[in-house]
Each structure stands twice: as C-alpha cells, then as structure tokens.
C-alpha positions as CSV (number, residue, x, y, z in Angstrom):
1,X,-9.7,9.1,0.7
2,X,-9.7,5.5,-0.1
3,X,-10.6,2.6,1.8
4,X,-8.8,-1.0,0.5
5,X,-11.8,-4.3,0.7
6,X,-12.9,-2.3,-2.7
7,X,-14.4,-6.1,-4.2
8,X,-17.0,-5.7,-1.0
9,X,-18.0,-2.3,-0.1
10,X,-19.3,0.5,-1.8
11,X,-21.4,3.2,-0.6
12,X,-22.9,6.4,-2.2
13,X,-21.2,9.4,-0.9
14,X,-23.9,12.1,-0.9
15,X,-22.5,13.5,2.2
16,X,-20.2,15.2,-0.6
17,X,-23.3,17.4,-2.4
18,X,-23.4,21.3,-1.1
19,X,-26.6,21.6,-3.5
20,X,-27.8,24.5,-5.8
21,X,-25.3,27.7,-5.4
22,X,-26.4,31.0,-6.7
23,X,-23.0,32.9,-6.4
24,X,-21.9,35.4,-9.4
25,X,-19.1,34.6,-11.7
26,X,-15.9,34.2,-10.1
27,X,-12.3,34.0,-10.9
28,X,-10.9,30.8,-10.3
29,X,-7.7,32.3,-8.8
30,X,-7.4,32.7,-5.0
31,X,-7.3,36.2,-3.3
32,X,-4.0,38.1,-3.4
33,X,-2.2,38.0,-0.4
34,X,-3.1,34.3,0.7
35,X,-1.1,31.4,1.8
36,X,-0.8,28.8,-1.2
37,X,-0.7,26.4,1.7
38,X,-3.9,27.7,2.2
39,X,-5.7,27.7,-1.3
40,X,-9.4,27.3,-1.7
41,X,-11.9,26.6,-4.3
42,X,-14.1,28.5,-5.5
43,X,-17.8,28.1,-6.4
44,X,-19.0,27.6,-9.7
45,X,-20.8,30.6,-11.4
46,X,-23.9,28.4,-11.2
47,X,-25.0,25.4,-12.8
48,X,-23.6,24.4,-16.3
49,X,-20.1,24.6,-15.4
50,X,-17.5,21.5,-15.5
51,X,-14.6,22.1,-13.1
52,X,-10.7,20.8,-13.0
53,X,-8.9,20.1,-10.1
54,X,-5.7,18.9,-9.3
55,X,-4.5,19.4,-6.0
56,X,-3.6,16.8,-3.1
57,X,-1.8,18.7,-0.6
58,X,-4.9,17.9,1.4
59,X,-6.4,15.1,0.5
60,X,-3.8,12.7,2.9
61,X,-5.1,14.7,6.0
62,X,-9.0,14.5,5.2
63,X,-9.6,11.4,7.8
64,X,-9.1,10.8,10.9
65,X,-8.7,7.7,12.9
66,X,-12.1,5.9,12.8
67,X,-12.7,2.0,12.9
68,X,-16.8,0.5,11.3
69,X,-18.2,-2.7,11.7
70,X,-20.4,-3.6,8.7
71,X,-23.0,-6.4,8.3
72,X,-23.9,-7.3,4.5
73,X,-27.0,-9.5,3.4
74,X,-28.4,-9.8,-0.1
75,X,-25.9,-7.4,-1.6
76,X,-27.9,-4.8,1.3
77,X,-26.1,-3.5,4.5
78,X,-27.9,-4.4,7.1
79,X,-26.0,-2.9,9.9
80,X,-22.8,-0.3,10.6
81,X,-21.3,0.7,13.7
82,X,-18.2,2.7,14.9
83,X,-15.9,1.2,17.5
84,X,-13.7,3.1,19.9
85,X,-12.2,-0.7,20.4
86,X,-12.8,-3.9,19.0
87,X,-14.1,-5.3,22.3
88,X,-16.9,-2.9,21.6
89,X,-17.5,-3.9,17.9
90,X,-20.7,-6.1,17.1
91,X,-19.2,-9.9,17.2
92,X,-21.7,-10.4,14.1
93,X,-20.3,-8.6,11.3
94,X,-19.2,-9.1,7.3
95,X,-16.3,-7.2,7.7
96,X,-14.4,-3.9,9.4
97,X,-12.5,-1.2,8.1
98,X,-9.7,1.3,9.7
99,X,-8.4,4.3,9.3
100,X,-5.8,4.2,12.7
101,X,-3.9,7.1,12.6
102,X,-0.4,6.2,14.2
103,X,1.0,7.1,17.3
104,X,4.0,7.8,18.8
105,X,6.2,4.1,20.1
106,X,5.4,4.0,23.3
107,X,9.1,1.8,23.5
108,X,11.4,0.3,21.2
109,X,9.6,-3.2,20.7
110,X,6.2,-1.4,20.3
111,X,5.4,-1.8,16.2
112,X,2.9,0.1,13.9
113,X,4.0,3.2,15.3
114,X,6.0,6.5,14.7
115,X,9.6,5.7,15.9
116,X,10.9,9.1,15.3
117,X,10.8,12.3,13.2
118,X,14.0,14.0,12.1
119,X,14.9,17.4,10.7
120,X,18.4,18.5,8.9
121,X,19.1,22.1,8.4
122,X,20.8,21.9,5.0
123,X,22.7,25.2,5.5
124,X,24.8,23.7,9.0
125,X,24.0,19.8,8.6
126,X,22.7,19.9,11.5
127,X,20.5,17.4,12.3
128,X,17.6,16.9,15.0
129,X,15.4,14.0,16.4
130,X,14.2,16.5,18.9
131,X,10.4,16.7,18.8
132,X,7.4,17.4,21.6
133,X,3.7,15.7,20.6
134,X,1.1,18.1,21.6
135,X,-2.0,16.4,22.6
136,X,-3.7,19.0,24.4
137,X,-4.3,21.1,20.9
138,X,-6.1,18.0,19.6
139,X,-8.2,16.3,22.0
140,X,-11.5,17.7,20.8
141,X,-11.5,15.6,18.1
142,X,-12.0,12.4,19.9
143,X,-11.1,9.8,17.3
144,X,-8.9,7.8,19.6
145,X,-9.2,3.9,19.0
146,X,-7.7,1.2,21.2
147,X,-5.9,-1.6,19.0
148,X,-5.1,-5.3,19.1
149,X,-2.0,-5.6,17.9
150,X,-2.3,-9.7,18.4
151,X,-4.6,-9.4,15.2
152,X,-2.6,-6.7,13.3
153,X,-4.9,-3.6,14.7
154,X,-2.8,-0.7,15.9
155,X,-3.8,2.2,18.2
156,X,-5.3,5.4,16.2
157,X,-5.2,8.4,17.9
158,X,-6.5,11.8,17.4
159,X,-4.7,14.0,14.9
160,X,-0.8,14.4,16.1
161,X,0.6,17.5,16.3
162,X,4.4,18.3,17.4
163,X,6.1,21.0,18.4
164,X,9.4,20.9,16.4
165,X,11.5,24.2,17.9
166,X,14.8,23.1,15.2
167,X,12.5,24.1,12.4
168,X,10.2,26.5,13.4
169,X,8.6,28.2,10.5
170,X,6.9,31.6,9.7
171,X,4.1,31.0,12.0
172,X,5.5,29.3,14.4
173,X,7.3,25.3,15.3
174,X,4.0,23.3,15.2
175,X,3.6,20.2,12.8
176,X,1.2,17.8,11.8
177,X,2.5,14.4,11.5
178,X,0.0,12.2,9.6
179,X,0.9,8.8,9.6
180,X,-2.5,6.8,8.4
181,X,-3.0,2.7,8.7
182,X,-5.5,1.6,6.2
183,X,-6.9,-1.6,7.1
184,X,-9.6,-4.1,6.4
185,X,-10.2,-8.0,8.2
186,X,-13.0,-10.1,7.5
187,X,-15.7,-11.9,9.7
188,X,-13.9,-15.1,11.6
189,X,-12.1,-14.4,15.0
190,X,-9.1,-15.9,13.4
191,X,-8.7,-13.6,10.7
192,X,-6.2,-10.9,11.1
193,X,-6.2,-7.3,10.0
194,X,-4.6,-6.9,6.8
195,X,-2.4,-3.6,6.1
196,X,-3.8,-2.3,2.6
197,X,-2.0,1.2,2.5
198,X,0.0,3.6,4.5
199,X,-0.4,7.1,3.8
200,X,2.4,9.5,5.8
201,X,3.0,13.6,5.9
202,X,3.8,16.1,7.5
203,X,2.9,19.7,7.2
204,X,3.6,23.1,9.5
205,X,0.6,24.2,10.8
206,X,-1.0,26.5,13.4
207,X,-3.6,25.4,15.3
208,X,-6.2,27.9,16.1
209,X,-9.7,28.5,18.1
210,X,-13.2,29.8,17.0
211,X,-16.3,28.3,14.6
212,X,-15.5,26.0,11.6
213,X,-17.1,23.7,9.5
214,X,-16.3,20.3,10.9
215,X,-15.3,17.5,8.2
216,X,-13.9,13.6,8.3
217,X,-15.4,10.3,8.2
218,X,-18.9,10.1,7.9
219,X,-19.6,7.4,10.6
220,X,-23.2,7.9,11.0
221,X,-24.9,4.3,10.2
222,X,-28.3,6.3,8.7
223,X,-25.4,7.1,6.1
224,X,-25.1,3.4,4.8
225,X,-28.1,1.4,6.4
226,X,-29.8,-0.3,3.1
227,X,-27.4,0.6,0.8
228,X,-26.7,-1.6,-1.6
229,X,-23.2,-3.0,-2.2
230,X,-21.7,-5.0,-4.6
231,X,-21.3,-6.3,-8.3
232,X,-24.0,-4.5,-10.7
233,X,-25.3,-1.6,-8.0
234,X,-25.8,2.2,-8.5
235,X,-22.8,2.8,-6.2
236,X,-20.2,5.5,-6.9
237,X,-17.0,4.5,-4.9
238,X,-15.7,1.9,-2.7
239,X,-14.8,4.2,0.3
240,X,-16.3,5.5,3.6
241,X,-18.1,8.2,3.0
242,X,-16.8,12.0,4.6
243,X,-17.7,15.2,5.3
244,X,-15.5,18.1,3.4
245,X,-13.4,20.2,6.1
246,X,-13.6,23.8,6.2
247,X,-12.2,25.4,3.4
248,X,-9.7,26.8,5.8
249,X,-8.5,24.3,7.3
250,X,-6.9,20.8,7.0
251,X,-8.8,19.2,9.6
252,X,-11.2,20.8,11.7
253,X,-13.8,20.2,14.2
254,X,-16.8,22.9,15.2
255,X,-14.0,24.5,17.5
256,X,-10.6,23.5,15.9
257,X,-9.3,24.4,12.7
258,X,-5.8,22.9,11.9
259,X,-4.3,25.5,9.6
260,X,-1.2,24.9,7.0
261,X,1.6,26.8,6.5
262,X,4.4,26.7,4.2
263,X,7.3,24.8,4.6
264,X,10.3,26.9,6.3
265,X,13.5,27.3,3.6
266,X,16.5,24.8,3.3
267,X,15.6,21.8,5.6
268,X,14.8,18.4,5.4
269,X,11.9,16.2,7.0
270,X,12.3,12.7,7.8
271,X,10.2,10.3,9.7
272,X,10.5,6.7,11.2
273,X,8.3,3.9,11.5
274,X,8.4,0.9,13.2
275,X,6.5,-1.7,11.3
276,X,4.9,-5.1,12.1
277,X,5.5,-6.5,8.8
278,X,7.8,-6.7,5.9
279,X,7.9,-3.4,4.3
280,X,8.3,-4.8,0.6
281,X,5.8,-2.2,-1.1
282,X,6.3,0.7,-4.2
283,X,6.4,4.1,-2.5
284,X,4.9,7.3,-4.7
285,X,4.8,10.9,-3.2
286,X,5.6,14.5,-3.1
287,X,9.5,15.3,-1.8
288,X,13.0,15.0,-3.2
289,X,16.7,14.1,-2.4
290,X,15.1,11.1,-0.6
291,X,17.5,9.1,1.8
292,X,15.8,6.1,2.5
293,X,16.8,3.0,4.9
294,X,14.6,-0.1,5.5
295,X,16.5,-2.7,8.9
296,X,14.8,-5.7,9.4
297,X,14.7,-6.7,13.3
298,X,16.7,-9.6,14.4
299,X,14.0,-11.2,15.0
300,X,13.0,-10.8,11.7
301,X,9.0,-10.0,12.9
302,X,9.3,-6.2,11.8
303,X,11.5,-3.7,10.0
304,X,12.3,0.4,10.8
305,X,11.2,2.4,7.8
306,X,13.4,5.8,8.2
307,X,12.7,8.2,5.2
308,X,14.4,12.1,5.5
309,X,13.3,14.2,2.2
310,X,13.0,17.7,0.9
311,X,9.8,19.4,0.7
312,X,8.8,20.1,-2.9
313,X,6.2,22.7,-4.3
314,X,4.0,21.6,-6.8
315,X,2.0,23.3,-8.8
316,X,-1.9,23.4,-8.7
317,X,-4.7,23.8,-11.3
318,X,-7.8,24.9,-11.3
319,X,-11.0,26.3,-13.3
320,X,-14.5,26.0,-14.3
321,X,-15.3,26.1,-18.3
322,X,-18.9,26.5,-19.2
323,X,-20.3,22.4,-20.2
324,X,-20.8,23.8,-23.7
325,X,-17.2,24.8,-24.1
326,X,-15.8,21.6,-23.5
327,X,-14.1,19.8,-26.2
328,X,-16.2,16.9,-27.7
329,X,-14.6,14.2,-25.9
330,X,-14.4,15.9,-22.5
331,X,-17.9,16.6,-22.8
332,X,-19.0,12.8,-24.2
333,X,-16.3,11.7,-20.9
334,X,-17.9,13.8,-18.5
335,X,-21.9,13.5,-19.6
336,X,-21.5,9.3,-18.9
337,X,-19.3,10.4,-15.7
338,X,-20.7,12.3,-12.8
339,X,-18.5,11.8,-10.1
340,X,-16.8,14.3,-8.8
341,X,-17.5,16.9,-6.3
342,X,-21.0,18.2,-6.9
343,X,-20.9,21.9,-6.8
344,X,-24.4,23.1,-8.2
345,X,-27.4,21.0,-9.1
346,X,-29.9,19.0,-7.2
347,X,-29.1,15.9,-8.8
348,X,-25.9,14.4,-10.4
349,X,-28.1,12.4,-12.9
350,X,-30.1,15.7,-13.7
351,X,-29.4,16.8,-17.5
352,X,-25.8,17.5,-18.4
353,X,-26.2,21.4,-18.8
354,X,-27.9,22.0,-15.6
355,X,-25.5,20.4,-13.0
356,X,-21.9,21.8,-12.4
357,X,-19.2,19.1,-11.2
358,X,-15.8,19.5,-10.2
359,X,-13.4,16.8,-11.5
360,X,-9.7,16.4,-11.3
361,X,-7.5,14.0,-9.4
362,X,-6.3,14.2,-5.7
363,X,-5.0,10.6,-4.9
364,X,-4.8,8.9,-7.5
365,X,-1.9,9.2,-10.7
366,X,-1.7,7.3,-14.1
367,X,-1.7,7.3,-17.7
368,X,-5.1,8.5,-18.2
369,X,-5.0,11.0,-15.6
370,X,-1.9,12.9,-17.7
371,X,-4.0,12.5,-20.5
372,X,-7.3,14.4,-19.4
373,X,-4.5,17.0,-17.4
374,X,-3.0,17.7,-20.8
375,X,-6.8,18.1,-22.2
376,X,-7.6,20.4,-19.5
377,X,-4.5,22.8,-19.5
378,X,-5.7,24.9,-22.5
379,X,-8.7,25.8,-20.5
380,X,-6.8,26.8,-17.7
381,X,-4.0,28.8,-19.4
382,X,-1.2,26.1,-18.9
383,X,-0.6,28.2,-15.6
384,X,-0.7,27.4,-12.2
385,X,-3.2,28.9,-9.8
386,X,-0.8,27.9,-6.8
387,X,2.0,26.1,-5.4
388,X,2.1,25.2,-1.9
389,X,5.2,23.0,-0.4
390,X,4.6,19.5,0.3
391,X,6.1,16.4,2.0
392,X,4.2,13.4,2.0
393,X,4.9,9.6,0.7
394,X,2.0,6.5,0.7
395,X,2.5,3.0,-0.8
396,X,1.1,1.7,-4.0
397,X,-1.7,-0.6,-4.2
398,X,-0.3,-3.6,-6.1
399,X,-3.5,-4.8,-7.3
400,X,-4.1,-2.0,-8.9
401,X,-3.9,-1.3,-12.7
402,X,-0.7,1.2,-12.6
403,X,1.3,-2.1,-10.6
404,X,-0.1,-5.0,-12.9
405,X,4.2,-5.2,-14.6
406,X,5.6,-4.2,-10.9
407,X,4.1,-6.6,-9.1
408,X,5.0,-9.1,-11.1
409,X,8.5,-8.4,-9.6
410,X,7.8,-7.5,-6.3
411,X,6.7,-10.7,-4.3
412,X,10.6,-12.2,-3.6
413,X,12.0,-9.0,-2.6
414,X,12.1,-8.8,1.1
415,X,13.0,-5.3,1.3
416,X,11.2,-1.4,-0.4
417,X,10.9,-2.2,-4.2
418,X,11.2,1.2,-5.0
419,X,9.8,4.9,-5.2
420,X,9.2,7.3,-7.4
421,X,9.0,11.2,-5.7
422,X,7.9,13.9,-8.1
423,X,6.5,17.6,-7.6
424,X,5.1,17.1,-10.8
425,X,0.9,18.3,-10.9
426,X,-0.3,14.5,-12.5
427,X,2.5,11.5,-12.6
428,X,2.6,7.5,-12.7
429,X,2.5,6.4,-9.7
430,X,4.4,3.1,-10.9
431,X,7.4,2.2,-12.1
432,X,8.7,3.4,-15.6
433,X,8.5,2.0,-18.7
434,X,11.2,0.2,-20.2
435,X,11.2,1.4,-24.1
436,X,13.1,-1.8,-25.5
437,X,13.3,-0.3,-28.8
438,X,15.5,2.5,-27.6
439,X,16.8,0.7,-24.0
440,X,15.2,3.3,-22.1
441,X,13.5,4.1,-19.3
442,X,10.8,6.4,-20.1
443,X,8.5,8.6,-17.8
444,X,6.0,10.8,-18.3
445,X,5.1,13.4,-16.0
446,X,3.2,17.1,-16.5
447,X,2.3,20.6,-14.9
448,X,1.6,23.6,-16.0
449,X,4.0,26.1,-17.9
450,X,4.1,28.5,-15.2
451,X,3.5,29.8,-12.1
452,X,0.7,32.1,-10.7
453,X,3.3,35.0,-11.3
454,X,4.0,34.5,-15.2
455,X,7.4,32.4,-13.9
456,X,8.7,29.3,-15.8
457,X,7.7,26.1,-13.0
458,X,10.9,23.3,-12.7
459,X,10.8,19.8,-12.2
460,X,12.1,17.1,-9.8
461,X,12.0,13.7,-10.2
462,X,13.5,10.9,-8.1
463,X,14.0,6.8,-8.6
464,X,15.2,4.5,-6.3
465,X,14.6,0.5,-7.2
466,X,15.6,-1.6,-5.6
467,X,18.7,-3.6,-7.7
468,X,16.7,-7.3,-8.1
469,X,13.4,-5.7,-8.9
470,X,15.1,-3.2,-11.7
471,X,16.7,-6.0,-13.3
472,X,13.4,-8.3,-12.8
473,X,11.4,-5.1,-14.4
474,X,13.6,-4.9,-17.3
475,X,15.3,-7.9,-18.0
476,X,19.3,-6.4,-17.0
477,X,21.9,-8.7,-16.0
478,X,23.9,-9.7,-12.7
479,X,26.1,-6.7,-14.0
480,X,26.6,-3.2,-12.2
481,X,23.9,-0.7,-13.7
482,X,24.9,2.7,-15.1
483,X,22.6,5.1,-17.2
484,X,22.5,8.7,-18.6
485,X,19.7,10.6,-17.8
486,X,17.7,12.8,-20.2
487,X,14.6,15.1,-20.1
488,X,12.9,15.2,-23.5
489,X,10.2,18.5,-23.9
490,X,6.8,17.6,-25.8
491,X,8.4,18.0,-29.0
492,X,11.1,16.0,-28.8
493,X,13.8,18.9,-27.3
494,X,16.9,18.1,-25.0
495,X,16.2,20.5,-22.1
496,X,18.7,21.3,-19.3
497,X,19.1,19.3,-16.0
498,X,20.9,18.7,-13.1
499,X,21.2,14.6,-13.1
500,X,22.1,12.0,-10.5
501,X,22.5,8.3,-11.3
502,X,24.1,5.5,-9.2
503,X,23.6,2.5,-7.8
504,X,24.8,1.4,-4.1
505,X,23.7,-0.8,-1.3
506,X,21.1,-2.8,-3.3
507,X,19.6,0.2,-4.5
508,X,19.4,2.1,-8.5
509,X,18.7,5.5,-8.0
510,X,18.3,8.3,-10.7
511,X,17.3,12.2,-10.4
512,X,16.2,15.0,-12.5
513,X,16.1,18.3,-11.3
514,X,15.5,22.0,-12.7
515,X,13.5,20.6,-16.3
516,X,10.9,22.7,-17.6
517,X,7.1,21.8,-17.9
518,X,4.5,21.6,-19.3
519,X,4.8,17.0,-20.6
520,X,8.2,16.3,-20.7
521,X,9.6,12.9,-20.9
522,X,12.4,11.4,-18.8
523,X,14.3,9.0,-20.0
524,X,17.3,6.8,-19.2
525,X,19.7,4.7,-20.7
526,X,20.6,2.1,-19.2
527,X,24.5,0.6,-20.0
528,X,25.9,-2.3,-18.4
529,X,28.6,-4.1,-19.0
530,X,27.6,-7.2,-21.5
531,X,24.5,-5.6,-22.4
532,X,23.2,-3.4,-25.1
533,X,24.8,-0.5,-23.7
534,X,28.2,-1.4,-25.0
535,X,27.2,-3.0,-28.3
536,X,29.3,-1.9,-31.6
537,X,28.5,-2.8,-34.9
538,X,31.2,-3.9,-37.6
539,X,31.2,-4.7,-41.0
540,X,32.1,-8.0,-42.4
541,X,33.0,-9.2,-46.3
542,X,33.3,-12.3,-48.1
543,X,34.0,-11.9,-51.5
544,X,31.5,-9.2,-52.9
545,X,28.7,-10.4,-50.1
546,X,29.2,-7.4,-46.9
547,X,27.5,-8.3,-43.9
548,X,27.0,-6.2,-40.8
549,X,27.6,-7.6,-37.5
550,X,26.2,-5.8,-33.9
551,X,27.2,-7.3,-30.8
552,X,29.0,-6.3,-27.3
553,X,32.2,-8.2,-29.0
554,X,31.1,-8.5,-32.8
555,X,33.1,-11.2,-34.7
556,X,32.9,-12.1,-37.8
557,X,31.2,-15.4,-39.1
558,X,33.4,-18.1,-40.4
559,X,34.5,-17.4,-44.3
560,X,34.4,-13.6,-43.4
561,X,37.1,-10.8,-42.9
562,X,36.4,-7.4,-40.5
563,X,36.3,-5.1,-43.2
C-alpha cells in the first residue's frame, strides 16, 4: 500500500519474506469450486521460479487505520512511534504519516467523512440510502485513532462494516466500506496535514470467527529503528511496512477474518463523502456506468463527493515460469530487480537461480506496466486464472510520472478533473493520449483472452473530463465536443462495441463496452465545430498550376478558381 512523503521515507519491508518453501509443484490455478472473490496464490515449486501477478481486488483493504511519528538524523531513523491521538505523539519528530480510515459523519457540517452509501437495483430503479454500520464485528482490531481536524487530521476507525438489507448478497447483507485518508505533515506545530491520496471500496463480505493469520501495518519501531532513509540508501520502497493477511481473508486479525464475496447481480453502489477540501484530483478505478456529482458548500470550505457505479469483474493472472525460461529481457529486468514478494530464498540478493520472486502489479498502472503484462501473457496462456467483481475508485498522484501532461491542466479547475474506470487487468491510470496526427484519443488497455472457463473476457471502459481540462489536455476550442468512439484489436481490426459519448453539465464523457481482449486500443475522434473535425479539402487551378486547399471553409487563394 503506498504511503505519500515518498522524497523522505523509505524503509526496507522484510516483514514481507515467508523464507525457503519446500512445497511440490503446483498448478497456479485455484481449487475448483472456490469463490474468485476469494482467490489465493499459490507457492512456488521451490526456488528458481519468477512469478506474475496481477490482481488488486485486495490490495485497497490491506491497511488499516494507523498513525507513526518518525524522527530522522543523518539519513538514520532515530525514533518511531504509533499514536492512538496526536496528543499522544512525541512533540519531537521529522515527520508523521496516516492511514485514517473514514468514518461515518457524525452530522451534516462534520467533513472527512462518509456522508452516505447508496444502492440502486437496476431491475426496479429502486434506490436506497438505507444502511446499518456494524461495529461490534470489528472492534478487535483496535486501530481507532482520534483526529484534529483543526490541522487537517480526521478520525480513523477500525475497519467499517454495514449491514446493507436492499442488497443482500449470496452470503448474506454485510459490506465493507473502505474509505482510506492517506496523509503526511511535517515537524512545525503550524503545519497542517496534507491529503496525499484517497483510496475508497466497497466489497460484500462475511465476517467470520476462529484462528487466522493476522496482517496490516507493521507498526513495531524494532521494524524501522536505524534504518536508513533517504537519497543513495539500500532501501526498497517508500511505504510503511505490513504484514500479509491471511490468504483467506481481506483483513484479518488472530480471531477475525473479513471474508469477500461476490457482488450480488444487477445493482449499483455509490458512496458519499464529505470533504474538507477542494476535490479537484484525477480519479482511476475498477466500476462502470459511473454517475458522478462534486457540490461545493456555500461556504465554499468543502465539497460532497457522491459517486454510484457498477461493479465490474476483471480478470486476474497468475503463474510461476522456471528463471531459466524467461525471455532474455525479462530475465536481464528481473536479475537487476528483486522486489516483489519473496516466495522462496533466504536472501533477495542471493544468486538469480536460487531465489523465487513474485512480481506483478497491484496498485499501480502505466505504460510500462502493459508492456511487461503483454510480455507475461504467453507464459500464462493469455487466460485468466479468475475474475472476481470489484468496486473501488482512488485518486491519482499528480506528481507522479503517469500525470506529468494532466497536471499541467489540472491546477485552475475547481472541481473532479476527470476519471478513467476500466475492468481491464493493466491500464493508464492517466488521461489519454491525444494522437494529433489522427485527432484522436488513444488508450491502451489489456487482459487476457479469456476466462478461466475457455470463454472470450469483454471490456469496459469509461471517461469523464471535465470540459476545461479536455480542451486544456488537447488543445479544443470554446466549441461543443462530439466524437465517435472506436475499439481497435492488436492488429489494427474494428471490433464491436456498444459506445456512449456526450458532453453535459461541464463534463465530456465517453464509454466502451462489450470489446474483446487481449491489447486493444480505444480511440476517439474528436469533431467540433471549427475544428479539424469538419475540415474538407478542395481543389484549386490557375492556369495549368492545381493547388489543394484543406480547411473547415476552404477558399481559394486570390488568382485561383474551385476546380
């Protein structure tokens, strides 16, 4: 899970290293008869192996609410601790980090907190805001953290689960609602927390009693203690370290296991939140047929985010290849690279052929994570191995390499810049990009072929931008934006889908739905009146010279007739 202050903080996560497994060869597909909700990886055949992952229907439940005060000195830290509140924090610190996982409004003025949650049965249209928060089934966990919202610092409580009896599922009506605030502030009593990324989903779950393997934040200060930080260190990440959960669960503690389940058929989810400050970010998730609505306050001092969506099923993959088998550059790639989740091997730096790593992508989506996909997928049979329903959204880091052209366009817009939902296995999480050769917008996703059951897997994409950052992006006029949507296969085919394209209430939105995998390209072009999309082209003569002419209304230069 990531943690923002990335330019200050970076700790090795060897929390993460399960050590030398002697298991037999196994099939990387999961048992017949489970849950894809509920898939689990499997174990290496032993060391040797390079494994691919792609799956983050979990990843955005891994952490609970935590809150560390850390003290750096000479690129060392020198001291950690965990706060239940900041009046119980060290007052001699470098920085702090949070993970406040929000809470139900307590009333209508309260901000940094989950104003509602909304279902819609799309058979009746009917439509819900009925929900129950069952605190009881999570108590154990005892990640609670009192706020300050004076300096920016909401309440975190412990994992929230609901009772939701309009959209009960096959195992029940309970949910998880995971709404996480990522935060960071730095030494000074003046300085405010800063929000660096909200992460928010929601998945059916039971919630069930016995032994399990706890996981979440590693919050033990032996853990981080003289570790070195900084510019030029051996360090692997900057995050806060974590346990993995149980293999059956989402979260779990020794007694609690938080178990998902799929998504019951033909309804929305939504969810509300009441935020402190202006909710200008990029959105990127897993959902589709968003409706999305962003109202500033009067007072202008926070706005209600309201977001109702479809679940999506997307499609994971996963393997092991022996290290030998890899293609050259995989194998160059992966022999300079050992992160990852170590799997068998007592060290990650140990020689290349006697470690097994698992790689793959959870949380993170761009160019180069399509590209090693696409490398992967004729090791794993260009089939997925499951493809559990998900409903989850986060915003985009805008210092980060995927926004460098978005945020560019972002800053003046007081309002969502836009989204991009897919259930696409490996996507952009950014904005397209604008082909100026063409006039198109081009975007790449990829999945496998097909499902676990030899099926063909279908694609949805959705695009909402906001009107002045689409015309920003791509350079369009003051004039109304219209486009045709296509989806182009790998080699350049039309394929079939259902499109939607308009643009109302300050918002250009586009949709693709039903395309086949496995690396299409969407694309659309974009017409407006004035632009390139109406241009013609006519021919114009002067004697024996011909001259063509291309223009929205093409005339003819002086001396020269419109042939």
């Amino acid at each position: 899970m990531k943690f923002a202050h990335r330019a200050k903080f970076a700790v090795l996560i060897g929390s993460l290293c399960l050590g030398l497994l002697a298991s037999p060869a196994i099939n990387s597909a999961q048992a017949v008869g489970e849950i894809d909700e509920q898939f689990q990886v499997v174990n290496p055949p032993g060391p040797g192996y390079t494994g691919y992952l792609v799956n983050n229907s979990r990843s955005l439940a891994r952490f609970w609410t935590n809150l560390a005060t850390f003290k750096i000195e000479n690129q060392l830290i020198t001291g950690m601790a965990r706060c239940k509140s900041l009046d119980k924090c060290p007052t001699n610190f470098t920085f702090q980090l949070g993970d406040m996982n929000l809470t139900p409004c307590a009333n209508s003025t309260e901000v940094d907190c989950i104003a509602g949650i909304t279902t819609k049965n799309l058979t009746t249209g009917a439509v819900s805001n009925s929900f129950t928060p069952r605190p009881e089934l999570t108590e154990n966990f005892d990640a609670a953290v009192k706020g300050d919202p004076s300096i920016g610092l909401p309440n975190g409580g412990n994992p929230l689960v609901v009772s939701i009896p309009s959209a009960a599922h096959s195992a029940g009506d309970l949910y998880l609602v995971k709404s996480d605030f990522f935060t960071h502030r730095d030494a000074g009593t003046a300085n405010r927390f800063v929000l660096d990324q909200l992460t928010n989903s929601i998945y059916p779950v039971t919630v069930e009693t016995g032994q399990f393997v706890p996981g979440g934040p590693n919050l033990d200060p032996m853990f981080y203690v003289g570790k070195p930080v900084g510019p030029g260190t051996n360090t692997m990440d900057s995050s806060l370290s974590g346990f993995i959960t149980d293999d059956r669960c989402l979260m779990a503690t020794r007694t609690t296991c938080i178990k998902s389940q799929p998504f019951p058929a033909n309804y929305s989810f939504g969810i509300s939140l009441n935020m402190s400050k202006r909710f200008n970010g990029w959105l990127y998730g897993r959902m589709a047929n968003p409706e999305i609505s962003v109202t500033a306050a009067a007072s202008g001092s926070s706005v209600k985010v309201e977001i109702l969506a479809e679940p999506v099923k997307v499609p994971i993959v996963f393997g092991w290849t022996k290290n030998s088998d890899l293609t050259p550059e995989l194998r160059e790639r992966y022999q300079k690279d050992r992160g990852g989740g170590l799997y068998a091997g007592a060290s990650r730096q140990d020689p290349f052929d006697s470690v097994s790593i698992l790689k793959g992508h959870s949380n993170k989506y761009d160019a180069l994570g399509i590209d090693e996909f696409l490398s992967w997928l004729p090791f794993l049979g260009d089939k997925a191995v499951a493809m559990p329903s998900q409903w989850s959204f986060q915003t985009l880091n805008l210092n980060s390499d995927t926004a460098v052209e978005l945020s560019k366009c972002t800053a003046s817009v007081n309002s969502l810049a836009g989204l991009v939902f897919t259930n696409a296995s490996v996507f952009s999480s950014g904005a397209p990009a604008f082909n100026k050769s063409e006039g198109t917008l081009d975007y790449k996703v990829a999945s496998p072929h097909t499902k676990p059951d030899g099926t063909l897997t279908t694609g949805s994409y959705d695009l909402v931008l906001n009107s002045s950052v689409a015309r920003c992006l791509y350079g369009f006029s003051k004039a109304p934006i219209g486009a045709t949507v296509s989806v182009l296969s790998s080699d350049g085919q039309a394929q079939v889908a259902t499109t939607v394209v308009n643009e109302k209430n300050g918002f250009f939105r586009m949709g693709a739905y039903g395309f086949g995998f496995s690396s299409p390209t969407i694309k659309m072009k974009i017409t407006q009146a004035g632009t390139s999309g109406s241009k013609t082209t006519i021919t114009c003569v002067k004697g024996k010279t011909s001259k063509k002419v291309t223009a929205v209304k093409p005339v003819c230069p002086t001396g020269f007739k419109k042939k």
